[in-house]
Each structure stands twice: as structure tokens, then as C-alpha cells.
Residue frames relative to the residue before (quaternion, step in Angstrom):
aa qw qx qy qz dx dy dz
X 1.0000 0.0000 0.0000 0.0000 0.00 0.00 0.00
X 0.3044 -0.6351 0.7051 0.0835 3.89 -1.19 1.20
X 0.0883 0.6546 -0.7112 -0.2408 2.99 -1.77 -0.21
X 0.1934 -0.8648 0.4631 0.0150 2.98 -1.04 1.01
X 0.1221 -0.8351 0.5158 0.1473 3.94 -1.05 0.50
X 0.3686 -0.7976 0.4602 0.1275 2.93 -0.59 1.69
X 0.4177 -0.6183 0.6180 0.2478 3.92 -1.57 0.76
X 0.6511 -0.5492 0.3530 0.3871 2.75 -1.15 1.16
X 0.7324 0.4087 -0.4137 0.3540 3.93 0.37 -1.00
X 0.5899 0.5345 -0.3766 0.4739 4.13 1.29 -0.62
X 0.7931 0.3969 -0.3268 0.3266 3.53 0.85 -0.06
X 0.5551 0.4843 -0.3859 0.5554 3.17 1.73 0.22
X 0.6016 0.4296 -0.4789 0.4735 3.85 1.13 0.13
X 0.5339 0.5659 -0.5543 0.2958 3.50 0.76 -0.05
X 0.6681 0.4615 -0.3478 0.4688 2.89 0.50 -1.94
X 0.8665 0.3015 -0.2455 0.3132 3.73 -0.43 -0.82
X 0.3269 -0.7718 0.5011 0.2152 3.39 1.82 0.80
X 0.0944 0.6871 -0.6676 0.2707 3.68 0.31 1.68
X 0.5055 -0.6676 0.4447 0.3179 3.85 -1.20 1.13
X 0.5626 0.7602 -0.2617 0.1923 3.39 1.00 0.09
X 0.4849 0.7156 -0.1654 0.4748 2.34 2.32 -0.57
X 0.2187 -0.8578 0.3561 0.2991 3.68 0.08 0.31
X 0.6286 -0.6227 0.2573 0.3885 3.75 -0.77 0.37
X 0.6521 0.4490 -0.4585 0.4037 3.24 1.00 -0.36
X 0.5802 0.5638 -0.4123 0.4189 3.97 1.46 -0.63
X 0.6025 0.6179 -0.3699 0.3440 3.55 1.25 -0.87
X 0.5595 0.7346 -0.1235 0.3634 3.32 1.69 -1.32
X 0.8045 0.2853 -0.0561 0.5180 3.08 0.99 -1.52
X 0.5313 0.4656 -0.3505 0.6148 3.62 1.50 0.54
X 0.7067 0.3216 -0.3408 0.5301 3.19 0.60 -0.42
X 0.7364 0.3781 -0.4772 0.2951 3.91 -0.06 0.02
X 0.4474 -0.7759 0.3646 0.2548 3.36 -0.69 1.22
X 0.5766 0.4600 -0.5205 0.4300 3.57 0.74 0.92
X 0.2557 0.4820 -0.6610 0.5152 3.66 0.72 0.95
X 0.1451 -0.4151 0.8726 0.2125 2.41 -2.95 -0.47
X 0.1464 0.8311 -0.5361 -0.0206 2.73 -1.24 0.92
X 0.0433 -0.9652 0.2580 0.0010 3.39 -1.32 1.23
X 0.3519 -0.6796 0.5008 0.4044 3.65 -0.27 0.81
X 0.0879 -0.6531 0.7010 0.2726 3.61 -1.72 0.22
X 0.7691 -0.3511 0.4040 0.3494 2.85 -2.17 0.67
X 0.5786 0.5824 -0.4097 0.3978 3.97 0.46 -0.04
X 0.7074 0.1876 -0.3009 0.6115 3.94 0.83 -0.99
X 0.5452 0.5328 -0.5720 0.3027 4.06 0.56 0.53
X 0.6646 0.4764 -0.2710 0.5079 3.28 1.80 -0.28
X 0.5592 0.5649 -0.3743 0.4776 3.26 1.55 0.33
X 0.6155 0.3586 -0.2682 0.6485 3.47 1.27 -0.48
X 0.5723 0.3652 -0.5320 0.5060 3.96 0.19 0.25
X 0.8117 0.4161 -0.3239 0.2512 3.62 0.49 -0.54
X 0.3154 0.7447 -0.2061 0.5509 3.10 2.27 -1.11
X 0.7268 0.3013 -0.1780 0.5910 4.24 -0.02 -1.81
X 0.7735 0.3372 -0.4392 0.3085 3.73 0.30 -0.30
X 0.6292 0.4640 -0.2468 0.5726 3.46 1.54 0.34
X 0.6076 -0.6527 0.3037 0.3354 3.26 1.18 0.93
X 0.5494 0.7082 -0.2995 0.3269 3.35 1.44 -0.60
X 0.7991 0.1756 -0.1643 0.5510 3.50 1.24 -0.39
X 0.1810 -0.8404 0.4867 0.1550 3.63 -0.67 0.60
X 0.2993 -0.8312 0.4684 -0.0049 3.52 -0.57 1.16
X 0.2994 -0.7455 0.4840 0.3470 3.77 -0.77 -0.25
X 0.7971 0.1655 0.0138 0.5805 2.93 1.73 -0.04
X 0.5618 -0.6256 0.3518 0.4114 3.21 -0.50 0.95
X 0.5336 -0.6898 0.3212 0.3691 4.01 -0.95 0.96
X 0.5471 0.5225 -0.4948 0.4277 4.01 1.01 0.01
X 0.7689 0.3309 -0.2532 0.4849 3.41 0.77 -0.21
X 0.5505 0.5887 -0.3750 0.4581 3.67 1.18 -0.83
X 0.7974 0.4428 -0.2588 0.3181 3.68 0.57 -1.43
X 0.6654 0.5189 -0.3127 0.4362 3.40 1.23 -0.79
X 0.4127 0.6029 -0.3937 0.5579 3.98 1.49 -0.56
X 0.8300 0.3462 -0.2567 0.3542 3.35 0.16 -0.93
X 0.5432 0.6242 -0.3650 0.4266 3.67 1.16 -1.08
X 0.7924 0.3299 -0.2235 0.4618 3.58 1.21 -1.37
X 0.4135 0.6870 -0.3865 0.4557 3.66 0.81 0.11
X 0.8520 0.2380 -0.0729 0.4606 3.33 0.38 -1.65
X 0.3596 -0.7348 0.4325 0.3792 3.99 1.81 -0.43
X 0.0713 0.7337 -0.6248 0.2571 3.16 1.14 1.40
X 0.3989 -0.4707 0.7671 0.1758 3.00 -2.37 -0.21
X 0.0186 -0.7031 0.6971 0.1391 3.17 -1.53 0.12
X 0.3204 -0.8218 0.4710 0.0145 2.83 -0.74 1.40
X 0.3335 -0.8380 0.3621 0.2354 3.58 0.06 1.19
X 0.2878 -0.6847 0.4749 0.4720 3.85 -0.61 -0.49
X 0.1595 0.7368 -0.6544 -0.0591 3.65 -0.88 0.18
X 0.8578 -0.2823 0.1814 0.3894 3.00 -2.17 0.86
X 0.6035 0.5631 -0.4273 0.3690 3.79 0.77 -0.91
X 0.6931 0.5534 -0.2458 0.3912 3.68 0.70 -1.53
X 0.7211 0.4675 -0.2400 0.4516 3.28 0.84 -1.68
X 0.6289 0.5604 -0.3554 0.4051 3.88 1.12 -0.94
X 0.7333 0.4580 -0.2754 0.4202 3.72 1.00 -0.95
X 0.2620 0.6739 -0.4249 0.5447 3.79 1.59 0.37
X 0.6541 0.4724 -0.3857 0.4476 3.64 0.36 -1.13
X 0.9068 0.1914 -0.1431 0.3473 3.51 -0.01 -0.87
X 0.0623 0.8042 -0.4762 0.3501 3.66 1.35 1.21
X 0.2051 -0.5593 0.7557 0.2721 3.39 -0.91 0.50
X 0.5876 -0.5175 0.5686 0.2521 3.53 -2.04 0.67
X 0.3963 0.7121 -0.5711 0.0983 3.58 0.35 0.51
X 0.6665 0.4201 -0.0987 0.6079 3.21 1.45 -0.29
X 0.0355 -0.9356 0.3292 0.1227 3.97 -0.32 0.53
X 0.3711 0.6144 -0.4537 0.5281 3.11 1.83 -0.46
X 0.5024 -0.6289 0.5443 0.2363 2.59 -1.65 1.31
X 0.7149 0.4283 -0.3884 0.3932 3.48 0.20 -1.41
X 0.6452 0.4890 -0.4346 0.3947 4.37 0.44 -0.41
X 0.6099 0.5339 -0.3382 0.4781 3.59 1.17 -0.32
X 0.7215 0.4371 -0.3721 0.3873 3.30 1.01 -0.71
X 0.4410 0.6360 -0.3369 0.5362 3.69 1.96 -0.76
X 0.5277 0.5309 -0.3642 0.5541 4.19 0.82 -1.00
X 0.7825 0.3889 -0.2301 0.4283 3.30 -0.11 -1.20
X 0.6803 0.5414 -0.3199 0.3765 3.71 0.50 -0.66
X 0.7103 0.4948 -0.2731 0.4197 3.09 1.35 -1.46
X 0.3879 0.7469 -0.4067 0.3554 3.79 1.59 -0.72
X 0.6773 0.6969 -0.1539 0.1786 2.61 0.44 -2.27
X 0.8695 0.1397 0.1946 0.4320 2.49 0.18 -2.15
X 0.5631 -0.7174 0.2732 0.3059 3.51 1.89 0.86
X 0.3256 0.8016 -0.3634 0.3454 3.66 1.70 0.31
X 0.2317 -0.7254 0.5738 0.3014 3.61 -0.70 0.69
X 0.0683 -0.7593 0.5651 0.3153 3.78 -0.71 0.38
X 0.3943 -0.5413 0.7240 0.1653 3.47 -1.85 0.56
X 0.2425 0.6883 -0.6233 0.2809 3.09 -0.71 1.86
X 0.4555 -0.5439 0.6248 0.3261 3.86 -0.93 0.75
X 0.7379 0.5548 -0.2651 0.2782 4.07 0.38 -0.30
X 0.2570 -0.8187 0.4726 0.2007 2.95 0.51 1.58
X 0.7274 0.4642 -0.4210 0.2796 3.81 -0.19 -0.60
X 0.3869 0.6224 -0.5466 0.4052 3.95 1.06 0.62
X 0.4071 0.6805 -0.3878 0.4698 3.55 1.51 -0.87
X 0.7093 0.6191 -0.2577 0.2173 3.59 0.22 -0.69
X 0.6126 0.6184 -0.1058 0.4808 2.35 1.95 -1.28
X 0.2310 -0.7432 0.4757 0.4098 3.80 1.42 -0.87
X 0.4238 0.5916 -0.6633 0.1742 3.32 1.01 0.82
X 0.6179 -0.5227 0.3852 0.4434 3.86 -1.01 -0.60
X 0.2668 -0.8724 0.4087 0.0259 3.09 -0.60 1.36
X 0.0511 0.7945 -0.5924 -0.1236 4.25 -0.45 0.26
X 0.2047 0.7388 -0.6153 0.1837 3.07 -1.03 0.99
């Protein structure tokens, strides 16, 4: 068993089974001995993203994200003081805020994340792609 934290952009290609996703990420989401989870960081990336026209939803994200979490047997992965504290001592190889806070989470809490973005690698967190 893995556990795994999806980026915000690998969890919208699941759900919308986009070819972009790759087979070995498609693999390791799809077998039901994982865990997988979205944090509360790319739900603020898609509330902020749909309020800038930039992302298009069927549904507003308080209601879109949880539909999906329970559909697919997601987690949500909350932020606490632990996640947001381990941000402080990041190198800048990475600057988006919300992927630093996902870096930091995955540290944290030993999580591999599934992300087309190679520069999380930097971080030595575990990476699937």
C-alpha cells in the first residue's frame, strides 16, 4: 500500500480521465490499495483559478470537490500549523505558493505526490509520474 497526494492539475486529469495523465499515475490511483489525497491547498487553487475564469467547473468547488473526493475514495487532506510551519524552511526552488504548501505536506506527512512537475523532485520528496 502507497499513499499518495495528488496536484491539483493530476487530479483534474483523473476525474476528467484527460490523456495527460500518465499510465503509471493512472495505475497508482486507480488500484484500490493506495490512499489517495487532495489537500485543502489545490481546493484553493481551483476556487481561485474558477474565480478567474481560468478554470471551468460543473459546479461550484464546495460542492464540486467533495462529489469528487467521494466518487473517486479520495482524502482530503487538511492544512495544519505542521504543513504551513515546514514552508518556512523550503529552499525557493519552487515558488508557487500553493505547490510549496503540497511539498511541504507531502514531507510532513511522508506522502508520495503525483505531479507532471518535475521540480518537486528537488525537494527529495517522492515523486510519481
Amino acid at each position: 500500500m502507497a499513499r499518495f497526494l495528488l496536484d491539483t492539475h493530476a487530479f483534474l486529469w483523473w476525474i476528467s480521465d484527460a490523456p495527460e495523465l500518465t499510465a503509471a499515475a493512472r495505475a497508482a490511483i486507480a488500484d484500490s490499495r493506495n490512499e489517495c489525497f487532495l489537500s485543502v491547498a489545490s481546493c484553493w487553487e481551483m476556487a481561485i483559478k474558477s474565480s478567474l475564469g481560468k478554470l471551468r467547473l460543473t459546479k461550484p468547488v464546495e460542492k464540486f470537490v467533495p462529489e469528487q473526493l467521494t466518487a473517486n475514495g479520495f482524502g482530503l487532506l487538511n492544512i495544519e500549523l505542521r504543513h504551513a510551519a515546514k514552508v518556512e524552511n523550503l529552499p525557493f526552488h519552487h515558488h508557487d505558493p500553493f505547490d510549496r504548501l503540497i511539498i511541504a505536506q507531502a514531507i510532513t506527512d511522508r506522502l508520495t505526490i503525483v505531479s507532471a512537475d518535475s521540480a518537486f523532485a528537488d525537494y527529495g520528496v517522492k515523486l510519481l509520474w
